[in-house]
C-alpha positions as CSV (number, residue, x, y, z in Angstrom):
1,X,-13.3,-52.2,-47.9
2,X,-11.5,-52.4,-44.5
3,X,-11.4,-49.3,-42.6
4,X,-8.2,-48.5,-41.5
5,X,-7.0,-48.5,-37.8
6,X,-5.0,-45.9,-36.4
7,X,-4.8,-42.1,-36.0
8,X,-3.8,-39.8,-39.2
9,X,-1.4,-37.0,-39.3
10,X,-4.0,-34.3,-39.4
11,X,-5.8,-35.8,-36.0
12,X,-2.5,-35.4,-34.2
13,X,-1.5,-32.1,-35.5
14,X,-4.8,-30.7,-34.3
15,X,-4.1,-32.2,-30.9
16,X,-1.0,-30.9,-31.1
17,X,-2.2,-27.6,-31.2
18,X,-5.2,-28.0,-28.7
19,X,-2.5,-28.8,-25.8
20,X,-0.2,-25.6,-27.1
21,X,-3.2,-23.4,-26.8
22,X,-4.4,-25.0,-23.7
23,X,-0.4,-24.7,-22.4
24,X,-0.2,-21.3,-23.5
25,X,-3.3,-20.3,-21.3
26,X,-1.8,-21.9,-18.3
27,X,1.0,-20.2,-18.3
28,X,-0.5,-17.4,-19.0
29,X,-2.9,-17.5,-15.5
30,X,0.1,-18.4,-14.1
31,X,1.9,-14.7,-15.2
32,X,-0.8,-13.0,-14.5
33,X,-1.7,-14.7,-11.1
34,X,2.1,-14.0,-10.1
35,X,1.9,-10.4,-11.0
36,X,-1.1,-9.9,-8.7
37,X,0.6,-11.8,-6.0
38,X,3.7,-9.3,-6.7
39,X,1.3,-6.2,-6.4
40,X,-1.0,-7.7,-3.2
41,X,2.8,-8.3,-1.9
42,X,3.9,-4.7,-2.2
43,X,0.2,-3.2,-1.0
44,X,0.4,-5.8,2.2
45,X,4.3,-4.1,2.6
46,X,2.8,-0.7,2.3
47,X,0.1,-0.9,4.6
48,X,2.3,-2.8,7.3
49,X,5.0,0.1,7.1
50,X,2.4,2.7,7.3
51,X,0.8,1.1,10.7
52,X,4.7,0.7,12.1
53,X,5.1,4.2,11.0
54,X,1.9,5.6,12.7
55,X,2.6,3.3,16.1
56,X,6.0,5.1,16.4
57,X,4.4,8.8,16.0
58,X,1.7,7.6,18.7
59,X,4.4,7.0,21.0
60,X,6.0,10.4,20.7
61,X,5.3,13.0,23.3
62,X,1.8,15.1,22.9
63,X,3.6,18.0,23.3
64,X,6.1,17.0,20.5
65,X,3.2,16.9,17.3
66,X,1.7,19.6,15.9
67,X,-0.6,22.3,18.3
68,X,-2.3,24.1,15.6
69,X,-5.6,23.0,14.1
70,X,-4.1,23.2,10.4
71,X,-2.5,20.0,9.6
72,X,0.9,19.8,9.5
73,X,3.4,17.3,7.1
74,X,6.7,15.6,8.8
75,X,8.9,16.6,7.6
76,X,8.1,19.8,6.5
77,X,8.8,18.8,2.5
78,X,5.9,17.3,2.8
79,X,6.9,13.5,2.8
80,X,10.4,10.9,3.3
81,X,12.1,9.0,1.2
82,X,11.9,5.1,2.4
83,X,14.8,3.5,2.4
84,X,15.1,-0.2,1.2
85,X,16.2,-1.4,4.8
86,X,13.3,0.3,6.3
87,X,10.4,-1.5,3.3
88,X,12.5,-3.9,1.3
89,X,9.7,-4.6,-0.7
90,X,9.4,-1.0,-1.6
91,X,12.4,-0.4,-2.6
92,X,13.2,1.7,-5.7
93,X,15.0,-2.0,-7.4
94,X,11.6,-3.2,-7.5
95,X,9.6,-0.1,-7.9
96,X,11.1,0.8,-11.8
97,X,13.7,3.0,-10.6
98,X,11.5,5.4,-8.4
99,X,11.6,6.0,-4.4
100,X,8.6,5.0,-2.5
101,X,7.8,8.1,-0.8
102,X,6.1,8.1,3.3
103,X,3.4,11.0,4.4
104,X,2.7,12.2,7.7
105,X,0.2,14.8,8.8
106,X,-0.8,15.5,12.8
107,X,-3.3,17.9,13.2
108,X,-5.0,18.9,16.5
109,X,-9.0,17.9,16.6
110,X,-11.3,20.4,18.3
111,X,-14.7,21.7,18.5
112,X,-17.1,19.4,17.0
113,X,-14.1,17.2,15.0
114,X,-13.4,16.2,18.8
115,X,-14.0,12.7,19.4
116,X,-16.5,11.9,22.3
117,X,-16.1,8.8,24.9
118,X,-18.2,8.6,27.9
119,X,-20.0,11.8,26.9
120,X,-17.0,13.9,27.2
121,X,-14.7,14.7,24.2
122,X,-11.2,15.6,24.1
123,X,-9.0,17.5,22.1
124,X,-6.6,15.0,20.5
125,X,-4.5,14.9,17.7
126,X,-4.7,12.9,14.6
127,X,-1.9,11.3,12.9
128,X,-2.2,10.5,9.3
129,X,-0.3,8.4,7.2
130,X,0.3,7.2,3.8
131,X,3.0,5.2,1.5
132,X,3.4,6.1,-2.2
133,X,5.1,3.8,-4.4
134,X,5.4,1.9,-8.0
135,X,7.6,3.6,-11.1
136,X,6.9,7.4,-11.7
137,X,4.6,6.5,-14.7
138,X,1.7,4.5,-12.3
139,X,2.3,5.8,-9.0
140,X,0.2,3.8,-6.4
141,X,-0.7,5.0,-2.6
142,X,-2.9,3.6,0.0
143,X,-4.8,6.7,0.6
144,X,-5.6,10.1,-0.7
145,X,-2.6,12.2,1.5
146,X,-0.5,12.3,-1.6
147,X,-1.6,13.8,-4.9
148,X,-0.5,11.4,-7.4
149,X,-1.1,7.4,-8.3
150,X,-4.4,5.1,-7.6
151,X,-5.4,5.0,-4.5
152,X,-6.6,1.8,-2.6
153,X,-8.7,3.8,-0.4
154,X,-6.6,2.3,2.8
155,X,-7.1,4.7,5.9
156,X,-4.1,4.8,8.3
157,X,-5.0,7.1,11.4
158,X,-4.4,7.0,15.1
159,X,-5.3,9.7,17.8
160,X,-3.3,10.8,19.8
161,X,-4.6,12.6,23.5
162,X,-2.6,14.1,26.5
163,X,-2.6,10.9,28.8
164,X,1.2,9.4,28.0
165,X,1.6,6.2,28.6
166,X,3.4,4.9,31.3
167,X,6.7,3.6,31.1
């Protein structure tokens, strides 16, 4: 018998539906790398904010932050809304319909929390801040000044001591 040359219809079906699956896979790493980019994208927005946020409270007057040694939120609520010109890419359109929320805490260092330089410490003041964001149902934050969502762990601090800057 000859033997046939050629490919039959059940060889090209299963082709067929080896490059589907492979396709499928694709774009599936392709989802799932975009969301990840989307979330890095927001934490990378967060973090940024929070620095600009703690830079501007560093270059308020001393005598403006807190004096007592329990901290103290600004404002006294306990936290700001952000507004979408401040963090566009916190904004509540992209954030399933919830407010990304700003923390700040000062609170004056002393006795042994007093950091030392030169062998001599100072009393300072530390500001604290964190960004809270995501939809009300997975609440995400870059550190543990809020109470709710995962935390990345992020610490955004600056001390603050009586030598002002000069202008």
């Amino acid at each position: 018998m000859k033997a046939r040359r050629g490919v039959t219809l059940v060889e090209v079906m299963l082709a067929g539906s080896i490059a589907v699956l492979l396709t499928l896979a694709c774009l599936e790493g392709v989802i799932v790398s975009t969301r990840i980019a989307h979330e890095n994208s927001q934490l990378l927005a967060a973090e940024a904010y929070a620095w600009d946020t703690a830079w501007r409270w560093l270059n308020k007057p001393y005598d403006e932050l807190n004096n007592s040694t329990s901290p103290k939120f600004y404002p006294d609520a306990g936290y700001s809304v952000v507004s979408s010109n401040d963090c566009p890419m916190l904004c509540k359109e992209l954030n399933g319909g919830s407010d990304a929320k700003l923390y700040v805490r000062v609170q004056l260092l002393t006795g042994s929390a007093m950091p030392v330089r030169h062998g001599d410490s100072a009393a300072v003041k530390r500001i604290d801040v964190d960004v809270e964001w995501g939809p009300s149902t997975s609440r995400r934050r870059l550190n543990s000044l809020s109470t709710s969502g995962r935390t990345f762990s992020i610490p955004v601090s600056v001390y603050k001591c009586q030598i002002d800057r000069g202008i």
